[in-house]
Phi, psi and omega in degrees: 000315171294345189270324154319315185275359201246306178325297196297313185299344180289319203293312169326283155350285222272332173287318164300336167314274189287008154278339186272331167289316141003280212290341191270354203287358178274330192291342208254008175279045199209144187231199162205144207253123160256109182327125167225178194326144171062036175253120157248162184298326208272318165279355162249014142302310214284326176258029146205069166034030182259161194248129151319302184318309163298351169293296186285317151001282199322317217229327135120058173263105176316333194223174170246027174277123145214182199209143169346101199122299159327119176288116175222139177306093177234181188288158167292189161293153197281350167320304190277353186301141175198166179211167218273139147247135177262109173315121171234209227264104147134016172287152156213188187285331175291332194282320175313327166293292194311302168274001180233041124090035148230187165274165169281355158295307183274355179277321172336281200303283191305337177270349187041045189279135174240019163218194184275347201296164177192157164199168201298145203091316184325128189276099145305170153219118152309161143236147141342130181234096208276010184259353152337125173283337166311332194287146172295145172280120141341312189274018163253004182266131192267168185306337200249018122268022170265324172269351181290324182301304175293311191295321168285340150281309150347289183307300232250339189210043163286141181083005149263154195313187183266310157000286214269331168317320180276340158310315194293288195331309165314313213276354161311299198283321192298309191281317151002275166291342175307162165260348208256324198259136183300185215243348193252183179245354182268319129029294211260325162299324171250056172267090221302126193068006179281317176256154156314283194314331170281339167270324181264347166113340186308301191324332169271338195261022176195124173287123195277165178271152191335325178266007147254355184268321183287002175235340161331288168322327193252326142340262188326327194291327200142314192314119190217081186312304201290341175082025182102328176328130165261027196207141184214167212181131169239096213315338186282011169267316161353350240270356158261113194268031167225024164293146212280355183315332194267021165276313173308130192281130187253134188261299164215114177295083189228128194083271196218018188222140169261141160241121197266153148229000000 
């Protein structure tokens, strides 16, 4: 009995591990940087597309002092940047490519998958597709719209998957790409009445976190779960039932939010 009861808990033990690396694996996008001569936070943001403020988050820095040598935590490149997908029940790899704007080759290739079987529950990693023609050039989006961007996925969509984070960030870059929406992400964010957070001040009252910066990125990168949406939503927010939102084609659902076009 005891050699049994020892089992299950090594197993118990073991299973939590990988839920807990599961969970942590959008995070696992991160390499180190060793300082060098003439180096600053504002020049190793600018060569990984990054923000000071995230730098120091990242690395739990108090000043913009650092010194020769030194190891610091920074994003991989955006290339390599990828999020999580949970396989469900009537998914296969084409569909899966198919809504998150990649192949079934390069979903393979992160996965080191050698058929097609996939099955329900099961943890994918997207990657990124910077040869998408959708994708933003990065090095032209400047720091303080990579934070604003992430501070509007904070505000509008902290406690929802990383999935649906990386959905608001789309629907940024998506009215962006509009013809009907201004043209900048500074634009659009502050377009009267378009977002909450932006109207009631949340947007400001929290610095965002390692999982808003990092779905910023994968926005930026190409990644677009909603399938174009311009509109996002919660319906149980809702409470009028003839506002025109619900006139709007719902694309996708994820957490707690609908996505329109």
């Amino acid at each position: 009995m005891r050699k049994l009861t020892g089992k299950v808990v090594v197993g118990l033990v073991v299973i939590s591990l990988l839920i807990i690396c599961m969970g942590n694996l959008v995070e696992a996008a991160i390499t180190t940087y060793t300082v060098q001569p003439g180096d600053s936070l504002w020049k190793i943001g600018k060569k990984f597309n990054t923000s000071v403020s995230y730098l120091k988050q990242l690395n739990n820095l108090w000043s913009n002092t650092i010194y020769v040598g030194q190891k610091l935590k920074v994003p991989a490149t955006i290339a390599s940047v990828g999020w999580v997908y949970t396989v469900k029940w009537g998914d296969s790899l084409w569909k899966i490519a198919q809504k998150t704007g990649t192949s079934v080759d390069a979903i393979k290739k992160a996965n080191n998958l050698y058929s097609n079987n996939i099955w329900v529950g099961q943890k994918l990693t997207i990657p990124t597709n910077p040869t998408n023609s959708s994708t933003t050039n990065v090095s032209n989006i400047s720091q303080s719209d990579l934070d604003l961007l992430a501070r509007v996925i904070y505000a509008e969509a902290q406690g929802e998957p990383f999935e649906g984070q990386v959905a608001v960030g789309a629907v940024v870059l998506n009215r962006v790409k509009s013809p009907y929406f201004p043209n900048t992400i500074k634009g659009v964010v502050f377009q009267k009445y378009a977002f909450e957070s932006v109207s009631n001040g949340e947007i400001w009252r929290n610095q965002p976190n390692a999982t808003a910066y990092q779905a910023a990125r994968a926005a930026l990168s190409g990644q677009d779960p909603t399938g174009g949406a311009l509109y996002f939503f919660n319906p149980a927010k809702i409470n009028n039932p003839y506002s025109w939102i619900w006139t709007r084609k719902v694309t996708k659902i994820i957490g707690n939010h609908s996505f329109a076009i």
